[in-house]
C-alpha positions as a Markdown table, in Angstrom:
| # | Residue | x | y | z |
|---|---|---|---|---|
| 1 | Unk | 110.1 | -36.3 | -234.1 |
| 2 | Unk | 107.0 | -38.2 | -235.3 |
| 3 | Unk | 104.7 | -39.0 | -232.3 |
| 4 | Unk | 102.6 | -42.0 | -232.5 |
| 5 | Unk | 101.3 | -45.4 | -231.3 |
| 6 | Unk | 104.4 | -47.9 | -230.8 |
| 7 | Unk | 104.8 | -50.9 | -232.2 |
| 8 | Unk | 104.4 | -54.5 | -230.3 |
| 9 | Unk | 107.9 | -55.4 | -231.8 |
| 10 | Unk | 109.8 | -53.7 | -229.1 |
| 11 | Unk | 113.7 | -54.8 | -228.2 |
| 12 | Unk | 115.5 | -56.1 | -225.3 |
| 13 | Unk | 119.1 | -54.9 | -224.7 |
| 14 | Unk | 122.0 | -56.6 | -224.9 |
| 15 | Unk | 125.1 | -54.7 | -224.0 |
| 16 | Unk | 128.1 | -55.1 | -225.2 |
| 17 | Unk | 130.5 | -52.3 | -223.7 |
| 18 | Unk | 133.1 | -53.0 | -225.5 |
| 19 | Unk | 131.7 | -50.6 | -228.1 |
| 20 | Unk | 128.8 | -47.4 | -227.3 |
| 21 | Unk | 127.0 | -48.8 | -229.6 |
| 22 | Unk | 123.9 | -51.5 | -228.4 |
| 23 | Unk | 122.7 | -54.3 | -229.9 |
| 24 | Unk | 119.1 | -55.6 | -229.7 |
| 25 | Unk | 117.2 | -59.1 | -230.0 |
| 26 | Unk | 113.8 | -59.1 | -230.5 |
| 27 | Unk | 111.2 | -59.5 | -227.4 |
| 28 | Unk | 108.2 | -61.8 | -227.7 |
| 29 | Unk | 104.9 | -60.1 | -229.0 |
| 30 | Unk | 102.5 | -58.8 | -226.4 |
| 31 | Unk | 105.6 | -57.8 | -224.1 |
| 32 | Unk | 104.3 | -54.4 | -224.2 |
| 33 | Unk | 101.8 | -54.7 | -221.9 |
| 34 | Unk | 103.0 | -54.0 | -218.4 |
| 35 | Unk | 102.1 | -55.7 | -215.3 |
| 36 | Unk | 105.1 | -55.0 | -212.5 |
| 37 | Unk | 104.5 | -52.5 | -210.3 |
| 38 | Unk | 108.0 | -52.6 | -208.5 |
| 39 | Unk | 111.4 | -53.4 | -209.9 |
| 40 | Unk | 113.2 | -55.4 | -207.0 |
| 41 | Unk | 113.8 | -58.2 | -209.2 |
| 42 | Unk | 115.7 | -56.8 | -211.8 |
| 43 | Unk | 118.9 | -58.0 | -211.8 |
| 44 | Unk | 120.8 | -57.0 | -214.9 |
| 45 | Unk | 120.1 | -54.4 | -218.0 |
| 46 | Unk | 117.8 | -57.5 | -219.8 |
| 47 | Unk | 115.3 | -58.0 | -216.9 |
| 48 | Unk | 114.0 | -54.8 | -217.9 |
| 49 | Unk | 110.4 | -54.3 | -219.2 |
| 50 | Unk | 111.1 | -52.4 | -222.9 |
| 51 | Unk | 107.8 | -50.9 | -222.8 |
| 52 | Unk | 106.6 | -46.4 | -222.4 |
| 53 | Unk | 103.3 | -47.6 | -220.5 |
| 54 | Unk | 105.6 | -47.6 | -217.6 |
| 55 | Unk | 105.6 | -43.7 | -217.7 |
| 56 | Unk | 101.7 | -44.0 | -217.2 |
| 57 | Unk | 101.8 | -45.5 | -214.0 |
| 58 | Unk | 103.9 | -42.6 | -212.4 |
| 59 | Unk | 102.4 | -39.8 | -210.6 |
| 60 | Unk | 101.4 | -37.4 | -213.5 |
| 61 | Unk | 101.5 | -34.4 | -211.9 |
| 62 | Unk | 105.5 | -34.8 | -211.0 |
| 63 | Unk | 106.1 | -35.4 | -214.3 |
| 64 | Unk | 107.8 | -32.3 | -216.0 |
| 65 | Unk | 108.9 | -31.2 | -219.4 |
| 66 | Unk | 113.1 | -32.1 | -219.6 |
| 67 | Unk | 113.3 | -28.9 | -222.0 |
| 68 | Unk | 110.2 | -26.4 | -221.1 |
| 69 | Unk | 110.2 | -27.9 | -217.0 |
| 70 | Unk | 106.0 | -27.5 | -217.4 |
| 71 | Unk | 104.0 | -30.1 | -215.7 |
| 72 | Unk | 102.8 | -32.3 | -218.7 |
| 73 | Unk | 99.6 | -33.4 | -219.4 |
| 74 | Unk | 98.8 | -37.3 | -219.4 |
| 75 | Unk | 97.4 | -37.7 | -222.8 |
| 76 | Unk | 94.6 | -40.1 | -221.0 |
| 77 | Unk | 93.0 | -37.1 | -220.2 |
| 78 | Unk | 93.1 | -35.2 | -223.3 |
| 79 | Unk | 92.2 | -38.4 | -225.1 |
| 80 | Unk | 89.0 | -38.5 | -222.8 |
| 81 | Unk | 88.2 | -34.7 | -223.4 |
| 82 | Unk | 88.4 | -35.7 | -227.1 |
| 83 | Unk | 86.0 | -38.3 | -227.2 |
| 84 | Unk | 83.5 | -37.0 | -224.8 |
| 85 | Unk | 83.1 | -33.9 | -227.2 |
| 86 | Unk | 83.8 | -31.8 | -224.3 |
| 87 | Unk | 84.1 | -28.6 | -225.5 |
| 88 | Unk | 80.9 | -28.8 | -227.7 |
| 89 | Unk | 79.3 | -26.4 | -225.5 |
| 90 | Unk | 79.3 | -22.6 | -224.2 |
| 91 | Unk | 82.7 | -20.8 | -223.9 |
| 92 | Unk | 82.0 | -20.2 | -220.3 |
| 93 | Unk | 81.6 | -24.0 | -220.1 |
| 94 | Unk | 85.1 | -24.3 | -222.1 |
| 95 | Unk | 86.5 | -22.3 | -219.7 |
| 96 | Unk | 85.8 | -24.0 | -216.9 |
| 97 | Unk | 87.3 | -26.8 | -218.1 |
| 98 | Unk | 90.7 | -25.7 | -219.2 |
| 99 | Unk | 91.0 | -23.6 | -216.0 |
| 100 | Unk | 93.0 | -27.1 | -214.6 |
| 101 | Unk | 95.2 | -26.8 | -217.2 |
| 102 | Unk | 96.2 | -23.2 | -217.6 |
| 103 | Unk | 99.2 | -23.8 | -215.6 |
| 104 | Unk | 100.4 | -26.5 | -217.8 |
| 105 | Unk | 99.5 | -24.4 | -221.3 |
| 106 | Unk | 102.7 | -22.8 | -222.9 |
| 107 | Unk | 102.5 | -18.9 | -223.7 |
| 108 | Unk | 101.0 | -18.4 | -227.0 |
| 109 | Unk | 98.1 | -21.1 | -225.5 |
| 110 | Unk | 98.0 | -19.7 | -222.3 |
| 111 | Unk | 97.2 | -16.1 | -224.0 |
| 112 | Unk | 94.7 | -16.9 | -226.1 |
| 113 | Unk | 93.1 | -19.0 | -222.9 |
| 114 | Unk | 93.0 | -15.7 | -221.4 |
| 115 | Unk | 91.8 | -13.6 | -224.7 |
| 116 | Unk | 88.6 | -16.4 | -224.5 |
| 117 | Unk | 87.9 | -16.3 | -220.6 |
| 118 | Unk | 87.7 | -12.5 | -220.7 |
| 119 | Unk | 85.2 | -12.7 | -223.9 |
| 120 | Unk | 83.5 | -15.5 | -222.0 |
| 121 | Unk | 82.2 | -13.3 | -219.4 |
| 122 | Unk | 80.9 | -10.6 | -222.2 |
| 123 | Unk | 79.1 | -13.8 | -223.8 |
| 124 | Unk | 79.1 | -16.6 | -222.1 |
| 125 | Unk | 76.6 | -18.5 | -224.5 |
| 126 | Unk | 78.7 | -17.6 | -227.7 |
| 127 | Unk | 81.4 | -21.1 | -228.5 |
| 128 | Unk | 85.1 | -20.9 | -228.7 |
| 129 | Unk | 85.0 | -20.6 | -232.5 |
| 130 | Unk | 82.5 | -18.1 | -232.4 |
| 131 | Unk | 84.5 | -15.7 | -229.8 |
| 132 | Unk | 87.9 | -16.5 | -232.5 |
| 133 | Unk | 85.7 | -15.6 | -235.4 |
| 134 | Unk | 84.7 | -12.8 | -233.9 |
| 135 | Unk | 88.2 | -11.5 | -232.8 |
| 136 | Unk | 89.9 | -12.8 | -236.1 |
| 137 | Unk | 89.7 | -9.3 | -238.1 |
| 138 | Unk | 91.9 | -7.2 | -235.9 |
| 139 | Unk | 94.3 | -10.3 | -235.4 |
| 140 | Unk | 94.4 | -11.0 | -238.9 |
| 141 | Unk | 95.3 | -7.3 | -240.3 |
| 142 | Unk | 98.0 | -7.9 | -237.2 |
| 143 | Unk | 99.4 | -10.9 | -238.8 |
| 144 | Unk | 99.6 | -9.3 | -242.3 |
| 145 | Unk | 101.7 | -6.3 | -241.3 |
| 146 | Unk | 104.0 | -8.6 | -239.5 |
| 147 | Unk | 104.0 | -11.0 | -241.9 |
| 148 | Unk | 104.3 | -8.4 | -245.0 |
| 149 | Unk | 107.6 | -6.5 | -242.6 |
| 150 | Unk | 109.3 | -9.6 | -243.0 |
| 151 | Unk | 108.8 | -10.2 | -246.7 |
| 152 | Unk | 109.6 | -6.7 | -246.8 |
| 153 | Unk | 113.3 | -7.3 | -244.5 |
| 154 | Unk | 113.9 | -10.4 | -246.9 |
| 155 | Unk | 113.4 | -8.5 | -250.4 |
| 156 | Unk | 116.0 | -5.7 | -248.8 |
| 157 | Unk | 118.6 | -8.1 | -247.3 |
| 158 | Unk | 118.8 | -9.9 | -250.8 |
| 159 | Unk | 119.8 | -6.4 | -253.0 |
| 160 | Unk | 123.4 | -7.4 | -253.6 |
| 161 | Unk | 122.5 | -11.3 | -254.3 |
| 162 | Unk | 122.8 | -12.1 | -258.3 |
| 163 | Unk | 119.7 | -11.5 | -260.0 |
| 164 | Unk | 118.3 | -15.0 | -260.6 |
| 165 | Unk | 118.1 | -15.8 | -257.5 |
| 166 | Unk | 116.6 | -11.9 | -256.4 |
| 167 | Unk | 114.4 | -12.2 | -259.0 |
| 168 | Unk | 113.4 | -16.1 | -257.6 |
| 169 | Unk | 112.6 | -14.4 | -254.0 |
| 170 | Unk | 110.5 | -11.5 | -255.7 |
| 171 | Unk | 108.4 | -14.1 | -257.3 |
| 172 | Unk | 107.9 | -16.1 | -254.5 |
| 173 | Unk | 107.1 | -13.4 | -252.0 |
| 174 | Unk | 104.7 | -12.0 | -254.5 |
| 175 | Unk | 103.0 | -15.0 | -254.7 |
| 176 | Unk | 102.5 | -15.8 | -251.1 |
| 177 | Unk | 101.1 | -12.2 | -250.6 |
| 178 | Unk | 98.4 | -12.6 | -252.6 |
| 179 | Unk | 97.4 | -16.3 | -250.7 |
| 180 | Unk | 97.9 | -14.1 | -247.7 |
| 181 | Unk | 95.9 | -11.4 | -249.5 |
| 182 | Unk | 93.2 | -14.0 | -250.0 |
| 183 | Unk | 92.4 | -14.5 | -246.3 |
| 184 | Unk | 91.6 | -18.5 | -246.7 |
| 185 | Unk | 94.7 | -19.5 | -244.5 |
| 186 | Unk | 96.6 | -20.5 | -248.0 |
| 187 | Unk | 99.8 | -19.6 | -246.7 |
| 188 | Unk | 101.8 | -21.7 | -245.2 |
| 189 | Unk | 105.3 | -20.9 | -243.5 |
| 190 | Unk | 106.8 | -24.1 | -244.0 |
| 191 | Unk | 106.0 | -24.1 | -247.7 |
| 192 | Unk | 107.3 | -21.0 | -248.1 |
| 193 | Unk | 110.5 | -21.4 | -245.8 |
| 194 | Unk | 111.5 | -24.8 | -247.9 |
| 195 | Unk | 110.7 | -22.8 | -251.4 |
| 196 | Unk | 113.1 | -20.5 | -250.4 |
| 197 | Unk | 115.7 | -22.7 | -249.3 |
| 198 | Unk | 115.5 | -24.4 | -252.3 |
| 199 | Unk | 116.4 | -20.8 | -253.9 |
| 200 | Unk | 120.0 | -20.9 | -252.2 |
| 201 | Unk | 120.5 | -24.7 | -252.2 |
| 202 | Unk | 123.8 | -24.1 | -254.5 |
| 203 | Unk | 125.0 | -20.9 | -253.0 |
| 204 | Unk | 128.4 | -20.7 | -251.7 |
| 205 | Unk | 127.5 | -17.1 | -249.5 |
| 206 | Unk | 127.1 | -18.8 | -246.3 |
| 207 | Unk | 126.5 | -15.9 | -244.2 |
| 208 | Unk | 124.1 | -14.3 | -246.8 |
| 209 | Unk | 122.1 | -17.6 | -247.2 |
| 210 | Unk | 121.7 | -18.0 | -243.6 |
| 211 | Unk | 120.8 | -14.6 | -242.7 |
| 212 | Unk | 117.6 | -14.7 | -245.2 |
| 213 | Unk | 116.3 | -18.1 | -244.1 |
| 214 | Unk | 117.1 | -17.1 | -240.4 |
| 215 | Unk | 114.3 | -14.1 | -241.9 |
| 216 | Unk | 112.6 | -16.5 | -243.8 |
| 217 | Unk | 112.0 | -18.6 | -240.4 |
| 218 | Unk | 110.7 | -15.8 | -238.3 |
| 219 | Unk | 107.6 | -15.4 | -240.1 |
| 220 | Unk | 105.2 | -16.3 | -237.1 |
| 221 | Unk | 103.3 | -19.2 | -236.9 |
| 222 | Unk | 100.0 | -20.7 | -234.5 |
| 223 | Unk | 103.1 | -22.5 | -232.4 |
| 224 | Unk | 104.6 | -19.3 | -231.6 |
| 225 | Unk | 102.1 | -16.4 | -232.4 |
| 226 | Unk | 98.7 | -15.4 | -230.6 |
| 227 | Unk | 98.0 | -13.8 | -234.1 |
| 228 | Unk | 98.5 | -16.4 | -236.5 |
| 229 | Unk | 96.7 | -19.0 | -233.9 |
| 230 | Unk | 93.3 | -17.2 | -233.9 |
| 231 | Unk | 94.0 | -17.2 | -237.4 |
| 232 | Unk | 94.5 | -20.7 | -238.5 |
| 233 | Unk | 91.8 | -22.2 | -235.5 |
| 234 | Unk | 89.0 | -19.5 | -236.1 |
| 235 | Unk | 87.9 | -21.9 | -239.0 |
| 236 | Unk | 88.3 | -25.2 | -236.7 |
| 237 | Unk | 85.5 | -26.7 | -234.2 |
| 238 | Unk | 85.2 | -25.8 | -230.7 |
| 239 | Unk | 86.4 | -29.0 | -229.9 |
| 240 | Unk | 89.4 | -28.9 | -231.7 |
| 241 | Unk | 90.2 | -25.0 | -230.1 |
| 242 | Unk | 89.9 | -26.4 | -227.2 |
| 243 | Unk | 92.1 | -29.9 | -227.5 |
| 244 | Unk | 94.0 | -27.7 | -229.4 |
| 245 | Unk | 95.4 | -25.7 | -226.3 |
| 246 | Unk | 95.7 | -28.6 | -223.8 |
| 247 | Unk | 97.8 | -30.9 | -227.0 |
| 248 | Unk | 101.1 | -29.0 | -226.6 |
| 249 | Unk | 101.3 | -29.6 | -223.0 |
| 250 | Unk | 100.6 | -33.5 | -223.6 |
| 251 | Unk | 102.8 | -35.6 | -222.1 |
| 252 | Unk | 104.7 | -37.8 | -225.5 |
| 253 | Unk | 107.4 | -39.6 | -225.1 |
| 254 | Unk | 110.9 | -38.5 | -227.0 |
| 255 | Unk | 113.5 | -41.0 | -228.6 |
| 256 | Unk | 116.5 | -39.5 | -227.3 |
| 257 | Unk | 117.8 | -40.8 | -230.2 |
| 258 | Unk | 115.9 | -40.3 | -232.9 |
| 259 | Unk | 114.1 | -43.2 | -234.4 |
| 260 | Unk | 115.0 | -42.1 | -238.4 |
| 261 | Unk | 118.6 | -42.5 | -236.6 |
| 262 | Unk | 118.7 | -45.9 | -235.5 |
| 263 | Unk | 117.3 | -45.0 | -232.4 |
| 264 | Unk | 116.0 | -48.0 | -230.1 |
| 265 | Unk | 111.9 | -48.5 | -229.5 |
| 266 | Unk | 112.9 | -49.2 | -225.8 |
| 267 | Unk | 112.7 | -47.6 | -222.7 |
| 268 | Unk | 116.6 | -47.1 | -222.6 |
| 269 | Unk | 116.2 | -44.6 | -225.5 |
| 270 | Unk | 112.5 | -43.1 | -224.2 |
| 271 | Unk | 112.5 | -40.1 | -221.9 |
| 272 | Unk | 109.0 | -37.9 | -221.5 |
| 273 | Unk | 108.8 | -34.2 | -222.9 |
| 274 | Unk | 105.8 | -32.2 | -223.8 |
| 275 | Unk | 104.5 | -32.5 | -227.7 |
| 276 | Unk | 106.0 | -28.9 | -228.1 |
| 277 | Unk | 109.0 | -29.5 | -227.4 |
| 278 | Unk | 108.9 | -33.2 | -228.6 |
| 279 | Unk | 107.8 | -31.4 | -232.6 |
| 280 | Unk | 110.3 | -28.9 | -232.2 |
| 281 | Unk | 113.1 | -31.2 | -231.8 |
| 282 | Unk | 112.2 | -33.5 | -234.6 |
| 283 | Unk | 114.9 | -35.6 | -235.5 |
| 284 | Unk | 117.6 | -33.2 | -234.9 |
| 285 | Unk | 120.7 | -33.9 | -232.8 |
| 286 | Unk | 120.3 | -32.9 | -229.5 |
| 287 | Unk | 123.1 | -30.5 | -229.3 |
| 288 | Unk | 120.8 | -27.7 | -231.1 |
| 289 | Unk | 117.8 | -28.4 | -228.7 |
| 290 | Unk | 120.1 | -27.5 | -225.8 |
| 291 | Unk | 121.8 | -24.5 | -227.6 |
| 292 | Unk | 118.2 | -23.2 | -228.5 |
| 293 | Unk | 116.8 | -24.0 | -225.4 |
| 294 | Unk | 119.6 | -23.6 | -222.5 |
| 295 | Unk | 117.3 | -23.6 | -219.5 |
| 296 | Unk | 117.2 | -27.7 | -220.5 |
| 297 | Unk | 120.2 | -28.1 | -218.6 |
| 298 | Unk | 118.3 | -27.3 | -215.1 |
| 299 | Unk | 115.4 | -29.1 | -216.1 |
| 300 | Unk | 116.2 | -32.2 | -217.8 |
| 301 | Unk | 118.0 | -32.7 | -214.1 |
| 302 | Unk | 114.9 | -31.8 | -212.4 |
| 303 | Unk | 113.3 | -34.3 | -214.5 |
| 304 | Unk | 116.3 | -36.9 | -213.2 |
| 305 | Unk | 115.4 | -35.9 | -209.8 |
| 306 | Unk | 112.1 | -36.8 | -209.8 |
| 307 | Unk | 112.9 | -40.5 | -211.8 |
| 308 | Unk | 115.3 | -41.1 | -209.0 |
| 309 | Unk | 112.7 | -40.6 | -206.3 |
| 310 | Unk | 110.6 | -42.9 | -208.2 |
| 311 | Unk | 112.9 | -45.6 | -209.0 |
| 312 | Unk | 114.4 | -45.3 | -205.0 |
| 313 | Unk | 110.6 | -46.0 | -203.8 |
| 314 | Unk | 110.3 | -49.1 | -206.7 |
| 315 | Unk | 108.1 | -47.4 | -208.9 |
| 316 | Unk | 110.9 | -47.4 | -212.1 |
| 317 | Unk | 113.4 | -49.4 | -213.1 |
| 318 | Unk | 116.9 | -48.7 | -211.7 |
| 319 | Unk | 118.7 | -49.7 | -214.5 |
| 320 | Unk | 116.2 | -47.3 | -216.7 |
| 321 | Unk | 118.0 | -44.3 | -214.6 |
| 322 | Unk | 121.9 | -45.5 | -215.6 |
| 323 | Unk | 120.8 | -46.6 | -218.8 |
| 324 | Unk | 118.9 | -43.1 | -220.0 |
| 325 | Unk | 121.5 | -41.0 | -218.1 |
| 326 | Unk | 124.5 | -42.8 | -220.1 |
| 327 | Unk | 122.1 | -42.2 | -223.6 |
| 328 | Unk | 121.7 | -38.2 | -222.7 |
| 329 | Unk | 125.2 | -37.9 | -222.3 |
| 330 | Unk | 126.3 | -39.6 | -225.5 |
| 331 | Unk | 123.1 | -37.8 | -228.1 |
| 332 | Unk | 124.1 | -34.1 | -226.1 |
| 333 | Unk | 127.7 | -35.2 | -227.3 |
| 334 | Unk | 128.9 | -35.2 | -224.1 |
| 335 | Unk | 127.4 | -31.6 | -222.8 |
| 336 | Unk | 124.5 | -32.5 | -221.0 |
| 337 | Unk | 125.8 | -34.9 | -217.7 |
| 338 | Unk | 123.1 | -35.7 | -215.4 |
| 339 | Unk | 124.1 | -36.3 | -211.7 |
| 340 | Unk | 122.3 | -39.3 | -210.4 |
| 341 | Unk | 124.3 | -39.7 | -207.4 |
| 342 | Unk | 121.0 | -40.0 | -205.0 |
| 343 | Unk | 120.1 | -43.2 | -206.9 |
| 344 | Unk | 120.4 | -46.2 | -204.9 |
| 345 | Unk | 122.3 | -48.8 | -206.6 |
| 346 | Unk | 122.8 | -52.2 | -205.8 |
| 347 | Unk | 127.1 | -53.1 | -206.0 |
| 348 | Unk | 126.4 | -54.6 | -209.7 |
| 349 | Unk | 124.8 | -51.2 | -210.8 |
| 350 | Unk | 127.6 | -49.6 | -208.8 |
| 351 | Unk | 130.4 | -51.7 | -210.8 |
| 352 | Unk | 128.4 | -51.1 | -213.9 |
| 353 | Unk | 127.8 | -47.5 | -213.4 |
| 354 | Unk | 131.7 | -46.4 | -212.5 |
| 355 | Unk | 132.7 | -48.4 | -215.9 |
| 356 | Unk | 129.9 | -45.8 | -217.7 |
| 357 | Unk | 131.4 | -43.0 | -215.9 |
| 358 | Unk | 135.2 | -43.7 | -216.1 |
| 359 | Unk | 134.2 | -44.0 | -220.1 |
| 360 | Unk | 132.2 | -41.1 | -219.6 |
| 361 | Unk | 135.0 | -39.4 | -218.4 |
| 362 | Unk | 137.6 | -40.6 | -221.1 |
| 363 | Unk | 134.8 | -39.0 | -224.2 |
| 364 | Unk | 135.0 | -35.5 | -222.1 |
| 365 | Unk | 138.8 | -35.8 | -222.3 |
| 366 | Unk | 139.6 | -36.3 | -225.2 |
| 367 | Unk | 137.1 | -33.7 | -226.3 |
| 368 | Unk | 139.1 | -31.3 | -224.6 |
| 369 | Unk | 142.2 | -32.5 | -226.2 |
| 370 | Unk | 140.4 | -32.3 | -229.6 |
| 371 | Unk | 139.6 | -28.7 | -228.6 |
| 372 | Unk | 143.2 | -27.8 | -227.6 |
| 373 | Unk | 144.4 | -29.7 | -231.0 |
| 374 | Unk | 141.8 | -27.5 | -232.8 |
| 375 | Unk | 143.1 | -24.0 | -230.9 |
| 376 | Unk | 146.6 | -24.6 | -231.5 |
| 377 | Unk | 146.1 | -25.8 | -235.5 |
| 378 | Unk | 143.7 | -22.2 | -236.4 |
| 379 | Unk | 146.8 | -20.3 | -234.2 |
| 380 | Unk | 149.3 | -22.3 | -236.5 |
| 381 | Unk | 147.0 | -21.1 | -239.7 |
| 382 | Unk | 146.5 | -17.9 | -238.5 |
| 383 | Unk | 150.4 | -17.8 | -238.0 |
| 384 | Unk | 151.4 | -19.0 | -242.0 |
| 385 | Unk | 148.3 | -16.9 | -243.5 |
| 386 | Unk | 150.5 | -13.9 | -241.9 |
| 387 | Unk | 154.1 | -15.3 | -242.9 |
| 388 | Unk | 152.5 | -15.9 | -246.3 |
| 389 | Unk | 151.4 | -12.3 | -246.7 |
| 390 | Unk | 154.5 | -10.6 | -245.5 |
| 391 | Unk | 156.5 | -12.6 | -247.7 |
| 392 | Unk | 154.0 | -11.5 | -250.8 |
| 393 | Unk | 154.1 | -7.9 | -249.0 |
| 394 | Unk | 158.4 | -8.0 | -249.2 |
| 395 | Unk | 158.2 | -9.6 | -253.0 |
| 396 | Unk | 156.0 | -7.0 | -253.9 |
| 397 | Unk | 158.7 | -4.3 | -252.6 |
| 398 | Unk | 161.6 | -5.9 | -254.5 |
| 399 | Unk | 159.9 | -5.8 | -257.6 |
| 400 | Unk | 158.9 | -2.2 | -257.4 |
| 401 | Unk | 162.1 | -1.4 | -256.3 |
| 402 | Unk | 164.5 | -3.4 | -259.4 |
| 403 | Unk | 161.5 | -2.1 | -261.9 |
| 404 | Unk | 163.2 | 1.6 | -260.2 |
């Protein structure tokens, strides 16, 4: 998903539950600045303030990723970082200021934190870049071999594909091997893993098509790979190293539905998640981020927990609570139910959250009747494809036997 400023043209909800769908009117400009700091006086949905600079007035270090479950960090401080130039100076400087935050960093981030502290004690007046440049020979010939495997696992998976398209990948991976070749970071995955998608766009092998981009995709990259991190960021500044391995941990926030999908600037439709996980998502449906990431199950309801500790002590809106639970369950396609049982509603968010739930409740069913539809029609296929073949099978017989 694109992360960026938002708009003052924000939206007020107005419900109409006859259908799951919501319709907005536009809220006055300027409306999203925010000034409350308790929520008593919300009485319905509409009272609600549609603004994200609510989620900078909550404790920031409660705050935790709904998919990773890492403490995030408030971008105020990485913005501050930024413009102070703070990591224009010594690595052993450097290091003392991302030490805070090693907790926070994800893995590739966190090891490369740990490859600079332990050269920041050999030289501590050498810079970040300078330690990455100095380290980026033995990571780079690292990078190649892995890099050159995988070009090498594509080119033998493809064999028994027709020959246009072989001879397509040949050309292709021949081609990105010499920009690798090159050493001036002119590769890049994503160019090269929409090139070759492009290769199999009218192929009807399903299996064969997905196995080589499934290859295609594993070719590492600075978001995933100590490797091809030193890689790409020996080049960079200092300063960007360093902001570099704080920005993944930022604190953005996500559209649970996605924006290019009609999805709502409003607080009903913002939750928080790290920029990692906020990128990796994009604008795809939910569903996948959960499949790809399972542990998001325990942590998006840690993430519930903490909301409903904060909107039980005034410090969040109530209504944001039922609201975002109700938009979860309906963009996870009914798989991801968050229990928000320890809220404390008032009777009209009680009467309003049973109708959710009783709805809630109906989707889940008639899933499962879907599914038990869906069993029953492959048995009845499965059932015919075998009538129809003994019946081929017995033809087959009799016409042998009258040729006899």
């Amino acid at each position: 998903m694109r992360i960026g400023a938002v708009t003052n043209l924000l939206f007020f909800p107005k419900v109409n539950y006859r259908s799951n769908l919501q319709n907005y009117r536009l809220a006055p400009l300027g409306y999203d600045t925010f000034e409350r700091t308790t929520f008593t006086g919300e009485k319905s949905p509409e009272d609600v303030n549609p603004s994200r600079k609510i989620f900078d007035s909550l404790p920031q270090d409660q705050l935790t990723c709904p998919c990773c479950g890492r403490v995030m960090i408030p971008p105020s401080e990485i913005e501050t970082l930024r413009n102070s130039h703070a990591f224009n100076c010594s690595a052993s400087e450097a290091i003392d200021i991302l030490k805070k935050y090693e907790n926070n960093m994800h893995s590739v981030e966190k090891e490369i934190y740990h490859m600079l502290k332990a050269e920041a004690k050999k030289d501590p007046d050498k810079t970040l870049k300078e330690i990455l440049n100095k380290r980026k020979p033995q990571y780079e010939l690292q990078l190649m071999q892995t890099q050159f495997g995988i070009f090498s696992l594509i080119e033998k998976a493809s064999e028994n594909i027709d020959e246009d398209k072989k001879e397509k990948i040949k050309e292709l991976i021949e081609n990105e091997k010499i920009k690798i070749e090159n050493g001036n970071n002119e590769f890049r995955r994503k160019y090269f893993v929409k090139q070759f998608e492009k290769i199999f766009e009218d192929s009807d092998d399903t299996a064969v098509k997905e196995h080589l981009i499934r290859l295609a995709k594993q070719l590492p990259t600075a978001y995933d790979n100590k490797n091809a991190f030193i890689v790409k960021y020996a080049s960079r500044s200092s300063e960007e190293i360093g902001v570099r391995l704080l920005s993944y941990s930022m604190r953005t926030i996500e559209h649970v539905k996605p924006k290019n999908k009609s999805g709502e600037n409003h607080i009903f439709n913002y939750i928080p998640e790290c920029m990692r996980c906020n990128s990796f998502r994009s604008d795809r449906p939910m569903i996948q981020q959960l499949e790809e990431y399972p542990e998001m199950f325990a942590n998006s309801q840690n993430l519930m927990d903490t909301m409903i500790g904060f909107a039980n002590k005034g410090k969040l809106s109530k209504w944001y609570i039922i609201k975002i639970q109700e938009r979860i369950f309906e963009e996870s396609d009914g798989v991801l139910k968050l229990d928000i049982s320890e809220l404390n509603m008032t009777p009209k968010m009680k009467k309003e959250y049973d109708k959710l739930t009783q709805r809630e409740d109906k989707i889940v069913k008639e899933q499962e009747k879907l599914k038990k539809k869906t069993k029953k029609e492959i048995k009845k296929e499965k059932l015919k494809s075998v009538h129809i073949q003994k019946t081929k099978a017995k033809k087959s017989v009799e016409k042998k036997t009258k040729r006899k």
